[in-house]
N, C-alpha and C positions, 0 to 999 in steps of 0.2 A: 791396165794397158801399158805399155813397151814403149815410149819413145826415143830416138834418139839422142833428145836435148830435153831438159828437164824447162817445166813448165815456169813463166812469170807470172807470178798471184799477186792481184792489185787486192789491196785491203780497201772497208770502208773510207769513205774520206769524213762520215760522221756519222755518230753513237751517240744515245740520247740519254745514257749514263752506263754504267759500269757493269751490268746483269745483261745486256743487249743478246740478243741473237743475232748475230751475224754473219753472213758466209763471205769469203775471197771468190775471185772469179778469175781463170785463167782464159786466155784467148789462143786459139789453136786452129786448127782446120775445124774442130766445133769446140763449143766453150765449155768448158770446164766447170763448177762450181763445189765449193767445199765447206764445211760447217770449219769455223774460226779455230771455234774453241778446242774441237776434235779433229786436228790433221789427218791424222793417219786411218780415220775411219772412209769408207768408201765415198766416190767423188761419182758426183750425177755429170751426166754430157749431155747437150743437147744443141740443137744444130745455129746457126744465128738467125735464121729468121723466129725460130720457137723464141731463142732466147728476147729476141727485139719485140714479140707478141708480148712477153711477161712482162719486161721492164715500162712496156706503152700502159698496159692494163695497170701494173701496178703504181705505176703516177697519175695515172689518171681516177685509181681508186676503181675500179673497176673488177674487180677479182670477186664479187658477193657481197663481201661485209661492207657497210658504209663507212667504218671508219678506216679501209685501207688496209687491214689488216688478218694474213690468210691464217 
C-alpha cells in the first residue's frame, strides 16, 4: 500500500526476554501490524474495531488457549 506519509511504528513497551515474538503496530485510517523481527516482510491491516476485538480478547485471555497464548 502507497501512502503519502510514511507510517509511525510504536514497539513493544515489554519483552519477557530476548527470543520474543513480537510485532510493532502502526495507527492509520486502519492499523497496521508487523513482525519486529522481519520489517520488510508483508504488513497485516485491520480495521480498529477488529483490532480493539484482539487486543480485549487477548488481555483478557480469551483467544482458546488458557494460558493466553495463540
Amino acid at each position: 500500500m502507497t501512502t503519502d506519509s510514511p507510517l509511525h511504528w510504536h514497539v513493544p513497551s515489554y519483552r519477557s526476554g530476548k527470543n520474543d515474538a513480537c510485532v510493532e503496530v502502526a495507527l492509520a485510517p486502519t492499523v497496521a501490524v508487523r513482525d519486529t523481527k522481519d520489517r520488510a516482510a508483508a504488513t497485516a491491516r485491520v480495521s480498529a474495531a477488529a483490532w480493539a476485538a484482539f487486543i480485549g480478547a487477548a488481555t483478557t485471555r480469551r483467544l482458546g488457549d488458557p494460558t493466553g497464548v495463540v
